[in-house]
C-alpha positions as CSV (number, residue, x, y, z in Angstrom):
1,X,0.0,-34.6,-3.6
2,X,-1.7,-35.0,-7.4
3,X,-5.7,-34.5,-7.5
4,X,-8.1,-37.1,-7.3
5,X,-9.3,-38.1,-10.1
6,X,-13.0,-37.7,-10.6
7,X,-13.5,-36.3,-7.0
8,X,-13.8,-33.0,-6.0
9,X,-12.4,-32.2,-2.6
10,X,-15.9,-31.2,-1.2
11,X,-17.2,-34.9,-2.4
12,X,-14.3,-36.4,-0.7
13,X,-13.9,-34.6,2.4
14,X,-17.2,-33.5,4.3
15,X,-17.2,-30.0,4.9
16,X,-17.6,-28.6,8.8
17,X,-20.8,-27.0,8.8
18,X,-20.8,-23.3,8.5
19,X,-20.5,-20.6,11.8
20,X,-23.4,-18.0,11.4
21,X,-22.2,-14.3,10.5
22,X,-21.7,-11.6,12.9
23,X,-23.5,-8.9,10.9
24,X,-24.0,-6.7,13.4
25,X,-20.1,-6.8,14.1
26,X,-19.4,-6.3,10.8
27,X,-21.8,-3.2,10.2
28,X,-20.8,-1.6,13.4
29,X,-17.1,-1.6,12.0
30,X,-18.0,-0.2,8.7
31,X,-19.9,2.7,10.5
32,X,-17.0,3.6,12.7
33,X,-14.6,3.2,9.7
34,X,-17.1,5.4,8.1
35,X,-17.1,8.2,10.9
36,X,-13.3,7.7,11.2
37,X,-12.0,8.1,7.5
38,X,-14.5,11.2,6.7
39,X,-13.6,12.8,10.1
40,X,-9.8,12.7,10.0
41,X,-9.0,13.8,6.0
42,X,-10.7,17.3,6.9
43,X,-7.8,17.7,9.7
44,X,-5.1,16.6,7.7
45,X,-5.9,18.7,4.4
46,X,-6.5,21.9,6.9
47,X,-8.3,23.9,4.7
48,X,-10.0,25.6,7.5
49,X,-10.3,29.0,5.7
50,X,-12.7,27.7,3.3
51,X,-15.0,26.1,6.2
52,X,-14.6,29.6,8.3
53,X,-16.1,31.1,5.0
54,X,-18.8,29.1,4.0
55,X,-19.5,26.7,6.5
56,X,-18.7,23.7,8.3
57,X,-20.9,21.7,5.9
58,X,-18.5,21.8,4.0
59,X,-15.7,20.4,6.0
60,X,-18.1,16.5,6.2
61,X,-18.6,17.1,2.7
62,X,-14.8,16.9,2.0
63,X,-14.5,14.1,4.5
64,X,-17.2,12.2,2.8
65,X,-15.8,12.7,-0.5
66,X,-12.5,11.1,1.0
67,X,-13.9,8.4,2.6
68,X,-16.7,7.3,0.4
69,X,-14.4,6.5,-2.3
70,X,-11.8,5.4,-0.4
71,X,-14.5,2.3,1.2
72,X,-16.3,1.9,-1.9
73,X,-12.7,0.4,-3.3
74,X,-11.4,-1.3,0.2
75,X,-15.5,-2.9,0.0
76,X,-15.7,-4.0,-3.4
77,X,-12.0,-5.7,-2.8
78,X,-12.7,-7.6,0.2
79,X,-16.5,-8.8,-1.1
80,X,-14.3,-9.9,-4.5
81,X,-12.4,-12.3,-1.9
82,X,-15.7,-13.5,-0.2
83,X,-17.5,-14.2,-3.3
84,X,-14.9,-16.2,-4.6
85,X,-14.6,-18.0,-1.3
86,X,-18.3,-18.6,-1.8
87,X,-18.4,-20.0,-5.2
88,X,-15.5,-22.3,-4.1
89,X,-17.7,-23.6,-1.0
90,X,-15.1,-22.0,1.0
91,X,-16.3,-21.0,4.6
92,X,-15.4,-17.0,4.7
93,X,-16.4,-13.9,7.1
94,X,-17.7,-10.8,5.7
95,X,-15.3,-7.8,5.5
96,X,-13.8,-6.7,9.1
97,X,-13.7,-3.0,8.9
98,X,-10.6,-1.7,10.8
99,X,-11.2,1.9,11.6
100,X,-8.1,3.9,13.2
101,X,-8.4,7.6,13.5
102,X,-4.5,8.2,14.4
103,X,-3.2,7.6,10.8
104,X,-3.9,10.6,8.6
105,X,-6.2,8.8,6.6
106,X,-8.5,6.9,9.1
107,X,-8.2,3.3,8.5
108,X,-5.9,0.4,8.4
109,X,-8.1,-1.2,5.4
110,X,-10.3,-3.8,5.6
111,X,-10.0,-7.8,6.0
112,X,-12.0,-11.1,5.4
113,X,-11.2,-14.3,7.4
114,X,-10.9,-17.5,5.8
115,X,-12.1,-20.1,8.2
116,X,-11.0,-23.7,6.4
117,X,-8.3,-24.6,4.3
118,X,-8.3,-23.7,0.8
119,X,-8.1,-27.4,-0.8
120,X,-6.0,-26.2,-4.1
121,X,-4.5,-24.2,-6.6
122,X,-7.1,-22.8,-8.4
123,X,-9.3,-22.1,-5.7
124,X,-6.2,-20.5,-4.1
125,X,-5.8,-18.5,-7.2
126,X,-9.4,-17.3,-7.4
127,X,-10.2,-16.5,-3.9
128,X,-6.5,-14.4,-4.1
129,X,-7.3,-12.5,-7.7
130,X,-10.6,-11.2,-6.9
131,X,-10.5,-8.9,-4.7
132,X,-7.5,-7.1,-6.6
133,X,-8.8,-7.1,-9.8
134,X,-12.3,-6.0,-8.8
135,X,-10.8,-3.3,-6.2
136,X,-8.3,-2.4,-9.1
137,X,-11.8,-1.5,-11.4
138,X,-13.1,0.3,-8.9
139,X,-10.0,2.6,-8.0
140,X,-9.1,3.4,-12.1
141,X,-13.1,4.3,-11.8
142,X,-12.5,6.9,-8.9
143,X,-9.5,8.0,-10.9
144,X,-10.6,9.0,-14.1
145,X,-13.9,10.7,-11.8
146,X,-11.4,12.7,-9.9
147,X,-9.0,13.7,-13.0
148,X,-12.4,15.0,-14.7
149,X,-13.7,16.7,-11.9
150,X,-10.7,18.5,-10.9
151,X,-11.0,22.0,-9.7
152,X,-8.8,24.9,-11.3
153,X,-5.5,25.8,-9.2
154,X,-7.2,28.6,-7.3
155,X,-8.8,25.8,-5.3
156,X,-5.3,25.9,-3.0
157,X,-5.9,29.3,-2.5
158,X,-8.1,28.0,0.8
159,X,-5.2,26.1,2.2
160,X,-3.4,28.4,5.1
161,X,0.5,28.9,4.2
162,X,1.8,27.5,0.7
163,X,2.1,31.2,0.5
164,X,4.7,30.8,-2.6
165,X,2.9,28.6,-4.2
166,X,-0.3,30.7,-4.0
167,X,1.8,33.6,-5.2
168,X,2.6,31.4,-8.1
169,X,-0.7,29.9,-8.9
170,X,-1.9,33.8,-9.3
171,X,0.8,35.1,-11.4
172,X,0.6,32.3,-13.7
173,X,-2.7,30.3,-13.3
174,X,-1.1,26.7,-13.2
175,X,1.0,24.6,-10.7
176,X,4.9,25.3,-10.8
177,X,6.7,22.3,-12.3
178,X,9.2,21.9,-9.2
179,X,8.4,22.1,-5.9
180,X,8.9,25.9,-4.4
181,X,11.1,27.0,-1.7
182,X,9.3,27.4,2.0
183,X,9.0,30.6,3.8
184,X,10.2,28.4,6.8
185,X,13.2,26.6,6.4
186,X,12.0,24.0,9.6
187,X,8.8,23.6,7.8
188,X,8.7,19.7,5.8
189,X,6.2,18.7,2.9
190,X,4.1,15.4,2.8
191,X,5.0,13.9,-0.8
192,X,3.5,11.2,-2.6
193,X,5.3,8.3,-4.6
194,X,4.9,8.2,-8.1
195,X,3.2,5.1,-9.8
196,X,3.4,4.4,-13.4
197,X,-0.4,4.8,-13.9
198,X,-1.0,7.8,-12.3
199,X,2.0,9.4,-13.7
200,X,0.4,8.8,-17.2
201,X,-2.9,9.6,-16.7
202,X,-2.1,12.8,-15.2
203,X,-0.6,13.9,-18.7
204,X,-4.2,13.7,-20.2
205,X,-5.5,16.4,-18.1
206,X,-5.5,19.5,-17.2
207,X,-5.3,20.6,-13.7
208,X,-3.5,18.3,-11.8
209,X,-1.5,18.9,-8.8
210,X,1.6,18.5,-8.1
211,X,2.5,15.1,-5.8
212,X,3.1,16.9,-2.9
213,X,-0.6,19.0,-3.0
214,X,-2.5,15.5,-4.0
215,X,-3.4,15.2,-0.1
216,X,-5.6,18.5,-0.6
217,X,-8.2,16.9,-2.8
218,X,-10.1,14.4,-1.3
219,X,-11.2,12.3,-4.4
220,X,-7.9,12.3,-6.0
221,X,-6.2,11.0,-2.6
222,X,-8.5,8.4,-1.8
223,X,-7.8,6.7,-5.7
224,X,-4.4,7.1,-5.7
225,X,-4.8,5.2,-1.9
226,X,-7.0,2.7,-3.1
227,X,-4.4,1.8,-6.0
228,X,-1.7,1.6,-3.5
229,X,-3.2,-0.3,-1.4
230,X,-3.9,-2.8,-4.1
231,X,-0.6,-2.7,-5.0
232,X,0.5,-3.6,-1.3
233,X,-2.2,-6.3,-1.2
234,X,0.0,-8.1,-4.6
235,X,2.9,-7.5,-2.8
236,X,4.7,-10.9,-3.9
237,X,5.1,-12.3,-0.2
238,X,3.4,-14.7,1.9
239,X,0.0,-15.3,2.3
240,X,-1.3,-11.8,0.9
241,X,-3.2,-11.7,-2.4
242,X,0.0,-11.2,-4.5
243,X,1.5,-14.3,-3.0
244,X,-1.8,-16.6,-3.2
245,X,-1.1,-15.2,-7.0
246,X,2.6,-15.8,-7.1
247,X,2.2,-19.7,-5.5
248,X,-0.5,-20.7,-7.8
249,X,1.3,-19.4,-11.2
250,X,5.4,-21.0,-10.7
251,X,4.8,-22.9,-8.0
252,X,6.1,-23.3,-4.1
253,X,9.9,-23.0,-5.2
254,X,9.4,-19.7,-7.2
255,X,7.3,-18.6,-4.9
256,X,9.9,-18.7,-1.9
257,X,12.6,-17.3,-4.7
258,X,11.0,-14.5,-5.7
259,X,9.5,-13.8,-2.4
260,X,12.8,-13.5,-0.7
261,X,14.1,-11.4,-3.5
262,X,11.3,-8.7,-3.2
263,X,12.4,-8.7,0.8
264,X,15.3,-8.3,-0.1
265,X,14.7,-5.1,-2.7
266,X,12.5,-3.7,0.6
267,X,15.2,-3.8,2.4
268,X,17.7,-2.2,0.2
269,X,14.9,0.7,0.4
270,X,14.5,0.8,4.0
271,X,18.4,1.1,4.1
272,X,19.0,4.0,1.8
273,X,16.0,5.6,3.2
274,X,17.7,5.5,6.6
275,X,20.7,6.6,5.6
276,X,19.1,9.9,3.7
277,X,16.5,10.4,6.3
278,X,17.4,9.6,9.6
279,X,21.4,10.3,10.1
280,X,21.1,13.7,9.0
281,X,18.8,15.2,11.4
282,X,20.8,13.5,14.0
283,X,24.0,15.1,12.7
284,X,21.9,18.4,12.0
285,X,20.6,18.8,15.4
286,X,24.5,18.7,16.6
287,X,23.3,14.9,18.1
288,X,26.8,13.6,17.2
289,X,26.8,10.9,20.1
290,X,23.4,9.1,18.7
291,X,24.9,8.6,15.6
292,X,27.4,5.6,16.3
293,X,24.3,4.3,18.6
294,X,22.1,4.7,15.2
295,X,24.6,2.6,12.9
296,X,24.7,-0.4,15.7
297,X,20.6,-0.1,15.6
298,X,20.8,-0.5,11.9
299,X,23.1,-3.2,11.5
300,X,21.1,-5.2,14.6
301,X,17.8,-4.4,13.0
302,X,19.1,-6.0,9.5
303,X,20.7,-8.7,10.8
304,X,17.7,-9.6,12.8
305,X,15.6,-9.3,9.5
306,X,18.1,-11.0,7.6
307,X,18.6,-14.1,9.5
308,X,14.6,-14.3,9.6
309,X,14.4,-14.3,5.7
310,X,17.7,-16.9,4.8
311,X,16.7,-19.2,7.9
312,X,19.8,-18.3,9.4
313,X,21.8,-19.6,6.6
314,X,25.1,-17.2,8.0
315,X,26.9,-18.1,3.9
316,X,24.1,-15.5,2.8
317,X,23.0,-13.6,5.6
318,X,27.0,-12.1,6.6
319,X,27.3,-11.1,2.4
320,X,24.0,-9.7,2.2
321,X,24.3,-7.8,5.5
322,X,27.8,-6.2,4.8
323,X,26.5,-5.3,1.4
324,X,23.7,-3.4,3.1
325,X,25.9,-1.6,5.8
326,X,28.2,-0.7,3.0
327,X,25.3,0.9,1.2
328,X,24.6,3.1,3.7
329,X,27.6,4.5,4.4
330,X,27.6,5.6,0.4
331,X,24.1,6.4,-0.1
332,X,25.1,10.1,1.1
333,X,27.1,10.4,-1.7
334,X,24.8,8.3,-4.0
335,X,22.0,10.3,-3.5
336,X,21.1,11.9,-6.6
337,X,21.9,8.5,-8.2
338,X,19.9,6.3,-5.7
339,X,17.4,8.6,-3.6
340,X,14.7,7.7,-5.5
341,X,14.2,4.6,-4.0
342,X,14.8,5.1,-0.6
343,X,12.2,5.0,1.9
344,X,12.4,3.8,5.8
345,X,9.0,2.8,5.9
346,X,9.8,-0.7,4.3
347,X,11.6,-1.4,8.1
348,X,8.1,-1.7,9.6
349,X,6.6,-3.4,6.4
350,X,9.2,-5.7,6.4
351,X,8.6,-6.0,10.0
352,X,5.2,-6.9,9.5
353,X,6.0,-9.4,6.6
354,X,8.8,-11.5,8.4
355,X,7.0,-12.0,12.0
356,X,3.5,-11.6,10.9
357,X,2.3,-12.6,7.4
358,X,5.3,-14.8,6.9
359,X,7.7,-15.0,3.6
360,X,6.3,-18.1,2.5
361,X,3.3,-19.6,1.2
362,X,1.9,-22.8,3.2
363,X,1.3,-25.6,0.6
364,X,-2.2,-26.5,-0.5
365,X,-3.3,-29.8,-0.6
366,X,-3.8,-30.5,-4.5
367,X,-1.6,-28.7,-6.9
368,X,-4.2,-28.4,-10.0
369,X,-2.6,-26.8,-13.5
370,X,-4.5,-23.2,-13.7
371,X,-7.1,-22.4,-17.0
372,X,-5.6,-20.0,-19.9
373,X,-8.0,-17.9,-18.4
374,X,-7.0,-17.9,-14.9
375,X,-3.2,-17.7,-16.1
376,X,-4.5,-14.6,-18.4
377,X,-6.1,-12.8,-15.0
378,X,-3.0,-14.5,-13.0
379,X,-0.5,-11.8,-15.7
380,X,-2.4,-9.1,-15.2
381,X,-2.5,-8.7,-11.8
382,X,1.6,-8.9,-11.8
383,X,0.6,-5.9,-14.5
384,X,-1.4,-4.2,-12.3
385,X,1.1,-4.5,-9.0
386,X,4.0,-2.7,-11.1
387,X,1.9,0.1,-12.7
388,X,0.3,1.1,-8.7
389,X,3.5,0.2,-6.9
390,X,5.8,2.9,-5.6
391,X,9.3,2.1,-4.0
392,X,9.0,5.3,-2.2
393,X,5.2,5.6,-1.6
394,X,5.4,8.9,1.0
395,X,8.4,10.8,2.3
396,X,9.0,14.7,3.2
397,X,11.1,17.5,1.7
């Protein structure tokens, strides 16, 4: 359906009047993501031999230097959404706060609702833009204040165990540049992905930890989670910001293209990662019996996901499932040439994206040719999704 011309949509079509704002709703979930986030990085971090020392002070002034970054970005991304939504005359809820004290880091993020249909393209584009970009200033903001404020190494001397690394970090005064064995072989490390920005900002400065101590500094953890989770917010799928961005720049047939082939590429993921991650313990722990149980599980599971994403189309989904069951089996011996992309997190993510968000973009009702401008801001946002992105955002060693 083309545009009318000389009419705007809100001239055309009378607009609902608005529903009032729930503030109080709204506040009290930003108070209890508040209390969450800044109560639960203290107990993940564990540095409880600096808090015996000096205080307990000091264990909510790490939280709050975790958790007022970490909302300042989640915040200034969700009001980017609602005051585009605004200046398009589109009906949209302040920020729902979604606080969650059972993750590690406190929160699930933060949401706005849209309640009427957004008329077009451009619109589309603006409301879906926003709140990346202006999250994305905020989080390289956070960054750089983190990378300049870092402490010297000895700060890890607080952290109970690590005892090799502390040994190191006093012998030679810096981070060792590999991981170091554990004391306890049955003890597993929390490591964070590599991104392209980080990666090459960390080169300018001195001090910074290796990607399995990041979780230690408060500042530094919530940036590098406030650029991820922009990144997973331009994920190139449905109805999140990086598909709003992907519809209005090529259109409803790229859109479903390219979405399908970024499911795909998660899934690919999610498959090595099983195969590295989950079939050895089993075979480790002298659970032989669970194994054959595991491979039916897998194969069910990607079918199940695969007939979701090709509509059941069986001429792609049998290929594309074979493929994948045939990776599997080889990513064992693959793995120094593809275990650096696998990660069995994508399962639930692609869980999430195929029954929840959906693959595919719903049409809008005018298709309106974007600005230079808006296709300049439409670029980098694709820019900014590849350098926060990590195929293997979190995994142990």
């Amino acid at each position: 359906m083309e545009p009318i011309p000389g009419i705007r949509w809100r001239e055309a079509v009378e607009a609902p009047p608005r529903r009032p704002q729930r503030v109080w709703l709204h506040l009290v979930l930003f108070v209890l993501t508040l209390l969450s986030t800044t109560l639960t990085w203290p107990d993940w971090a564990g540095r409880w031999l600096l808090y015996e020392r000096v205080g307990y002070g000091a264990l909510l002034a790490d939280g709050l230097r975790f958790s007022l970054p970490l909302l300042l970005i989640l915040t200034v991304h969700e009001f980017g959404h609602y005051l585009a939504a605004r200046r398009h005359r589109i009906d949209a809820t302040l920020p729902y706060y979604i606080p969650f004290p059972f993750n590690g880091i406190g929160t699930f993020g933060a949401v706005i609702r849209i309640r009427e249909p957004i008329p077009d393209t451009r619109s589309l584009f603006d409301i879906g833009v926003a709140g990346p970009l202006a999250g994305f200033v905020v989080a390289l903001i956070v960054l750089f204040y983190a990378l300049l404020t870092l402490p010297p190494p000895t700060y890890l001397l607080d952290v109970p165990g690590h005892e090799a690394l502390k040994a190191y970090i006093l012998a030679h005064g810096r981070f060792p540049s590999a991981p170091l064995p554990s004391e306890d072989p049955a003890s597993v490390t929390l490591v964070l992905g590599h991104t392209l920005l980080f990666d090459t900002l960390a080169r300018f400065f001195p001090n910074v930890p290796p990607m399995y101590e990041l979780y230690h500094y408060p500042t530094l953890f919530a940036a590098w989670l406030g650029l991820f989770f922009t990144a997973l917010n331009l994920l190139p799928v449905g109805q999140l910001d990086g598909g709003h961005v992907l519809y209005a720049l090529f259109g409803r047939r790229w859109h479903r293209r390219l979405a399908r082939a970024f499911v795909l590429l998660l899934l690919v993921s999610a498959t090595i990662g099983f195969a590295l991650e989950t079939l050895p313990p089993l075979l480790q722990e002298g659970i032989w019996w669970l194994e054959p149980a595991a491979w039916f599980g897998l194969a069910l599971v990607l079918y199940l996901y695969l007939h979701r994403l090709f509509d059941g189309d069986h001429r792609i989904v049998a290929p594309v499932l074979l493929g994948l069951m045939v990776l599997a089996a080889l990513a064992p011996r693959m793995a120094g040439l593809v275990g650096w992309m696998g990660h069995s997190g994508w399962f639930l993510w692609s869980l999430i994206i195929l029954y929840l968000i959906r693959v595919d973009h719903p049409p809008v009702w005018y298709r309106v040719p974007l600005t230079r401008t808006q296709r300049t801001l439409g670029w980098a946002a694709i820019a900014i999704f590849v350098l926060c992105f990590s195929i293997r955002p979190l995994y142990l060693f």
